[in-house]
C-alpha positions in Angstrom: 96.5 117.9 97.4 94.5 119.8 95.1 91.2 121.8 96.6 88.3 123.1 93.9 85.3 124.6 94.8 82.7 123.0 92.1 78.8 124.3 92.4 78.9 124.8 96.1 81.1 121.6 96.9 84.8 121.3 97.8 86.2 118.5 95.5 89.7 117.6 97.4 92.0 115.7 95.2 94.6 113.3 97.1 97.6 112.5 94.3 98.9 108.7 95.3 101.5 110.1 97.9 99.1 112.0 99.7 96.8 109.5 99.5 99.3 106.8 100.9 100.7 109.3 103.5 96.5 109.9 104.9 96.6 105.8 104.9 99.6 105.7 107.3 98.3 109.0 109.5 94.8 107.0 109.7 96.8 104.2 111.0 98.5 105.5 113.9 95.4 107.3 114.6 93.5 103.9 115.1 96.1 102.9 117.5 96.0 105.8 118.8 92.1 105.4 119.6 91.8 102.1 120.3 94.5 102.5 123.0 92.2 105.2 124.3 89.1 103.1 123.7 88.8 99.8 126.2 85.7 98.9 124.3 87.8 98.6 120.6 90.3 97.0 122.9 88.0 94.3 124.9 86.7 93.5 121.6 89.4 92.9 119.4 88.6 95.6 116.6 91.6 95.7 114.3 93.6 99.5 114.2 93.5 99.5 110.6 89.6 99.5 111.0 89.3 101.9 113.5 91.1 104.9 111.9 89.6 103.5 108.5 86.1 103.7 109.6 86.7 107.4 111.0 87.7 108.8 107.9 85.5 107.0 106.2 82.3 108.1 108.3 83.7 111.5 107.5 83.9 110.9 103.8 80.1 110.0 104.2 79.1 113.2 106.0 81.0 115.1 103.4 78.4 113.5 101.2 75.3 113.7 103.2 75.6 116.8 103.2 76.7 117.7 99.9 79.6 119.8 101.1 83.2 118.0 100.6 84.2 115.0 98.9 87.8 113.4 98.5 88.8 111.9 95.3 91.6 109.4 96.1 94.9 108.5 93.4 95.2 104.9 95.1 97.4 103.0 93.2 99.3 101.3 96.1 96.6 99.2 97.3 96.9 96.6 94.7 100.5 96.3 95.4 100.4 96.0 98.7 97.8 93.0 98.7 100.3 91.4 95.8 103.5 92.1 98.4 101.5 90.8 101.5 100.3 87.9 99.9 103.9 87.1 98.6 105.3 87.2 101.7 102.6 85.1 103.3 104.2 82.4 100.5 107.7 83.0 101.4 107.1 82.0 104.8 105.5 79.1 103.9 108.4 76.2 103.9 107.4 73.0 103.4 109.0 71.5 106.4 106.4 74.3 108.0 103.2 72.9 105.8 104.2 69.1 107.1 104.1 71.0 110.6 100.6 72.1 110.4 99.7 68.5 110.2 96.4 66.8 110.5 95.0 70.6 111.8 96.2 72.0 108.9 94.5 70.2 106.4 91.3 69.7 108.7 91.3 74.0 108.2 91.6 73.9 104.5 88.9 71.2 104.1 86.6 72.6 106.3 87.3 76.4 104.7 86.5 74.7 101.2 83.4 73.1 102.3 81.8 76.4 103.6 82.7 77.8 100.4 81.0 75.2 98.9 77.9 75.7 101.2 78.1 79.9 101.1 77.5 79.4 96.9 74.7 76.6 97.6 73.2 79.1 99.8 73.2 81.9 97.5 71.8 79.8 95.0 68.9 78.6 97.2 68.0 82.2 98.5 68.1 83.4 94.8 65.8 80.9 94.1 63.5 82.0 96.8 63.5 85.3 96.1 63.8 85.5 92.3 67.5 86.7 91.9 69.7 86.1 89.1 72.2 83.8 89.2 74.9 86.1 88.7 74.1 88.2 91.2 73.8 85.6 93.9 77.3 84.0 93.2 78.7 88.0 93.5 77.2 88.1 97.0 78.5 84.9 97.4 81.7 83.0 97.6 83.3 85.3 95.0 83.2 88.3 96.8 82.8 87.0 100.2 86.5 84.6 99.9 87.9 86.6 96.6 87.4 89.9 97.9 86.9 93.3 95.8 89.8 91.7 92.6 87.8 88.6 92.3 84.3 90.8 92.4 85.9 92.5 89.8 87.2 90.2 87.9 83.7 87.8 88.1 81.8 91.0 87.7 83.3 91.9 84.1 82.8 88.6 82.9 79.2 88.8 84.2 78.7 92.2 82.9 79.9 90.8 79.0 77.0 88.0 79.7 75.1 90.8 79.7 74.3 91.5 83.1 75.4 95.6 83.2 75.7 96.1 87.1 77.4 93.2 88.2 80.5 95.6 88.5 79.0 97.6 90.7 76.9 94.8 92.8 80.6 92.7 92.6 81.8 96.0 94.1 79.6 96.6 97.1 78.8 92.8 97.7 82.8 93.0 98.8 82.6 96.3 100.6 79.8 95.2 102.5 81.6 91.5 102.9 85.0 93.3 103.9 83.3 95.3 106.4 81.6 92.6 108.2 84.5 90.4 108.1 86.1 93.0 110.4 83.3 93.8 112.5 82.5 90.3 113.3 85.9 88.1 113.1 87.4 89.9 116.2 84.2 89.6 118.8 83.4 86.3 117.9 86.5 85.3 118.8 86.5 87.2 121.8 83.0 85.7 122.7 84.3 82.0 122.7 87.4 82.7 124.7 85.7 84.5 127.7 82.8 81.7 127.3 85.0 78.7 127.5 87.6 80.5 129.6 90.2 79.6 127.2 94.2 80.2 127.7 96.7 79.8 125.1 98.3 76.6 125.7 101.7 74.4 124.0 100.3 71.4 122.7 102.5 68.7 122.0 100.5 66.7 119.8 101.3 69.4 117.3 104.8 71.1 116.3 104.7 74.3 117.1 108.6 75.0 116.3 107.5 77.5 113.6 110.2 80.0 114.8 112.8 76.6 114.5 111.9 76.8 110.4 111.5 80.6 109.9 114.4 81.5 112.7 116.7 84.2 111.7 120.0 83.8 110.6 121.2 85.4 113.0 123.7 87.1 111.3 123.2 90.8 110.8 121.8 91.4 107.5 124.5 93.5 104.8 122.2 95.8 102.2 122.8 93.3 99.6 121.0 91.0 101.5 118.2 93.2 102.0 117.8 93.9 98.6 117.9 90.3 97.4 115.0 89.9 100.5 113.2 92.8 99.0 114.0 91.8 95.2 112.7 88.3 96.0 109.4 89.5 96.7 109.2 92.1 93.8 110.3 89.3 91.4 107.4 86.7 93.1 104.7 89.5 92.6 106.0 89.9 88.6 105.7 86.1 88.3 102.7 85.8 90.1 101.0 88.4 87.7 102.4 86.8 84.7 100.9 83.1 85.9 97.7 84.4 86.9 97.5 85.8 83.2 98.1 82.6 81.7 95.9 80.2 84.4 93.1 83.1 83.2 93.6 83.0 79.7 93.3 78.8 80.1 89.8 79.2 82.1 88.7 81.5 80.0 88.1 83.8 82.9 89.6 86.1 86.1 92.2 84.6 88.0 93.3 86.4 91.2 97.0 87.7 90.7 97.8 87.0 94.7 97.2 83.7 94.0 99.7 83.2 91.3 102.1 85.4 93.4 101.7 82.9 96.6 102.3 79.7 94.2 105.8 81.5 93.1 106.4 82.6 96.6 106.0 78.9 97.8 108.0 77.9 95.1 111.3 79.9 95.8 111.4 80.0 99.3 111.7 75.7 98.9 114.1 76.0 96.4 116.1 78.5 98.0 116.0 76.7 101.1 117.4 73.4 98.6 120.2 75.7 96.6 120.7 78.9 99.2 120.6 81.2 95.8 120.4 84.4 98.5 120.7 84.8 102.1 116.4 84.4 103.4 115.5 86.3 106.4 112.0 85.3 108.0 112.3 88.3 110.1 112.6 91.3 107.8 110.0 89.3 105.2 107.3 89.4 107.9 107.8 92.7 109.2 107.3 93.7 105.6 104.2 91.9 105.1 103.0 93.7 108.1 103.2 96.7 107.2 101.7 96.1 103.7 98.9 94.3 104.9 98.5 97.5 107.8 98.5 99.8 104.9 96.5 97.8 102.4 93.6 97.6 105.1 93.7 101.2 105.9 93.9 102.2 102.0 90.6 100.1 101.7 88.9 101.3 104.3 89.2 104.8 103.8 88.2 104.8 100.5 85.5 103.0 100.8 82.1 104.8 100.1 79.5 103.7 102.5 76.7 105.6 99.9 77.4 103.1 97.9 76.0 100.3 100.0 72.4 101.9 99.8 72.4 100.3 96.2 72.1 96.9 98.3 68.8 96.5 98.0 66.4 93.6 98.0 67.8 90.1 96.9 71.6 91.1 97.0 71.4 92.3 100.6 69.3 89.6 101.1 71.7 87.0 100.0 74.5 88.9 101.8 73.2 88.8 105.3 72.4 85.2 105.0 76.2 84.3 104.3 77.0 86.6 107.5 74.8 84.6 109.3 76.0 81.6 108.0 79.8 82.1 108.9 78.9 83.3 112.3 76.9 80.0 113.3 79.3 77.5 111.2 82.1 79.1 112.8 80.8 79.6 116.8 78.6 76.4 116.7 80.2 74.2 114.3 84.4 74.8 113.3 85.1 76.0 117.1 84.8 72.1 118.1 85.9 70.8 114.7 89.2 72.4 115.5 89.1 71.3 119.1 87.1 73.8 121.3 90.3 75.5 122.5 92.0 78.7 122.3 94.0 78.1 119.1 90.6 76.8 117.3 88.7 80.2 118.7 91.3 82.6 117.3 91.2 80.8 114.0 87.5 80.9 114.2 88.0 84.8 113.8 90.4 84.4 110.9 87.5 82.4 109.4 85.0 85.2 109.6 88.0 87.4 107.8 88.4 85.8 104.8 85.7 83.9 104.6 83.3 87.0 104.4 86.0 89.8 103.4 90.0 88.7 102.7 93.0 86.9 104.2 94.1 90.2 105.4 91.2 90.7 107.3 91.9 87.3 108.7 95.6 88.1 109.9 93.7 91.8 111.7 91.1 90.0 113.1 93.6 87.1 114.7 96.2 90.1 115.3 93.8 92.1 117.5 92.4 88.4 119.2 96.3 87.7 120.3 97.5 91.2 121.3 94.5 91.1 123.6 94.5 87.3 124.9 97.8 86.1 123.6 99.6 84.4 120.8 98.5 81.4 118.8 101.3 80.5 116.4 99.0 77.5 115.0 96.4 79.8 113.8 99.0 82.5 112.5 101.1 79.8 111.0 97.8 77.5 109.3 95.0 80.1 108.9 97.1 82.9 106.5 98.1 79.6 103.9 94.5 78.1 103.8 93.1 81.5 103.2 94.9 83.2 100.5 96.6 79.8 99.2 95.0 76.4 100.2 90.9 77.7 100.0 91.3 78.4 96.3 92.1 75.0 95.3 88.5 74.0 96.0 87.3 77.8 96.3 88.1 78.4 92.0 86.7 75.4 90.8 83.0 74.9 92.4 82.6 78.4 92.1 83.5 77.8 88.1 81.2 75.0 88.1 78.2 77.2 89.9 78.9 79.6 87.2 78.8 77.3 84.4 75.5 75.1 85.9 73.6 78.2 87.4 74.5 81.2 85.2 72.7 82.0 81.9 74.2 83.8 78.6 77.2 81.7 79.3 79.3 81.6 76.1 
């Protein structure tokens, strides 16, 4: 940590440990407070989020008042998304996706189909308003399912059509997204259990045996086995980034590495499962996608610049709270009874609001902080974490292409 004093402001400098070691202290501390806080509690707001938003409402006094500012090294965030992601893959069996079942694919359809709608609908307000294309689509799907790499990745492209700030617009389209997605997923879920008086419940139209598929060995694991475990999951994310490269040079365009990471991780946790080439353990592979997902919220939250936002101004911002309004209605009026009007369909009604306004992670803390509070529903943790970062951008990738190509001017 590195502290100048520059024309009257402190400039603190975090180096990437520091910077990782503030993400795990802002952790605890949104335990910590939301513990102490029944009102976080009652309504289901993630821990990563609450010690997140601390820092970063300090961050924005720091600015407000021209004092202090940080200056994060974060070059672990990206790697933790790629790790969670991959180990989101490696749990996925196949004898676990024929599981999910009829509800399973109902998800995935009905995920694509918003996606569909929240690109149609950022179209139509552009249209309205007089917006640019481009700039719709950021504050659409792309950065609303795709996150801050796909807002990114779109934004470049956009910005080499010639439109110079769809970077930045990419960029805070996905802040904005990633914070309502949080904000949002967790209460409305809340709101249609205590409605409907919901419980979670066994239902045996639908094999729930998830812990039969990803059950430990029960053997205790030697260090070798750990490190294949661990290895496995470094090799997926290598893989993953290699595929994405190629799938992005074909399309001529960004292709989101965690998706190409999930394909591979799908891809040897069914052939291990057919040749046994190492010793798989569920158990240790979920607790470390646990703590990289924790840690890859908290790393994005507190360096998130809420200044920033204040470039949202007129159509963008426009556009933006039309797709929050859109997933809130969809989801509470619309995919609640789709999925059954139960307890399982309510809690994966707030994974819906996570990535389908911010990212699959902010699905799993949305869901997380829904089941510590009401209890476990091992459909939507088992079906909602595939569709999201996996399933959705089957149909996701391709309209959104299409919109692009159809919609967008300067295309080359």
């Amino acid at each position: 940590m590195k502290f100048e004093l520059i024309e009257g402001l402190t400039s603190i400098s975090l180096d990437s440990t520091v910077t990782l070691a503030f993400a795990a202290a802002l952790l605890l501390l949104g335990y910590f407070v939301k513990n102490k806080v029944k009102l976080l509690d009652k309504y289901c707001i993630p821990a990563p989020v609450v010690g997140g938003f601390i820092f970063m409402f300090v961050t924005w006094l720091g600015h407000l008042s021209g004092t202090f500012a940080f200056t994060f090294d974060n070059i672990f965030q990206s790697a933790f998304m790629l790790a969670f992601f991959t180990t989101v893959g490696l749990g996925a069996s196949y004898k676990l996706l024929v599981k999910g079942g009829k509800l399973l694919i109902v998800y995935w359809l009905v995920a694509g189909v918003i996606s569909i709608f929240q690109n149609a609908l950022g179209i139509a307000v552009a249209k309205v308003i007089g917006l640019e294309a481009p700039y719709a689509l950021l504050a659409s799907a792309i950065s609303m399912i795709g996150g801050h790499g796909a807002a990114l990745s779109y934004g470049t492209t956009f910005s080499e059509m010639g439109y110079e700030v769809a970077p930045l617009v990419g960029a805070a389209a996905a802040t904005f997204g990633l914070i309502s997605a949080v904000l949002i997923g967790g209460p409305l879920g809340r709101r249609l259990i205590v409605k409907y008086d919901l419980k979670p419940e066994e239902d045996s139209s639908f094999d729930t045996s998830v812990t039969d598929i990803n059950i430990s060995t029960g053997h205790k694991l030697s260090s070798l086995d750990v490190i294949k475990n661990v290895s496995a999951i470094l090799i997926c994310m290598a893989f993953g980034t290699i595929i994405a490269g190629w799938i992005s040079k074909l399309i001529n365009m960004g292709f989101p590495t965690y998706v190409g990471a999930m394909f591979v991780a799908v891809i040897l946790r069914n052939l291990n499962e057919k040749a046994n080439l190492y010793r798989f353990d569920f158990n240790l592979v979920d607790e470390i996608g646990n703590v990289m997902l924790n840690l890859y919220l908290s790393l994005a939250l507190m360096t998130l610049k809420l200044w920033e936002l204040s470039g949202l101004i007129g159509g963008v911002l426009v556009v933006l709270f039309s797709q929050v309004v859109l997933l809130s209605l969809v989801g509470y009026f619309i995919v609640f009874r789709i999925l059954g009007k139960n307890y399982d369909a309510a809690v994966m009604v707030a994974g819906l609001a996570g990535h389908g306004l911010g990212a699959t992670p902010s699905a799993i803390v949305n869901m997380t902080a829904v089941n510590e509070k009401y209890g476990m529903s091992r459909k939507a943790m088992m079906i909602v974490p595939i569709v999201g970062a996996f399933l959705v951008d089957i149909i996701y990738q391709p309209q959104t292409i299409w919109f692009i190509k159809t919609f967008v001017e300067n295309l080359k």
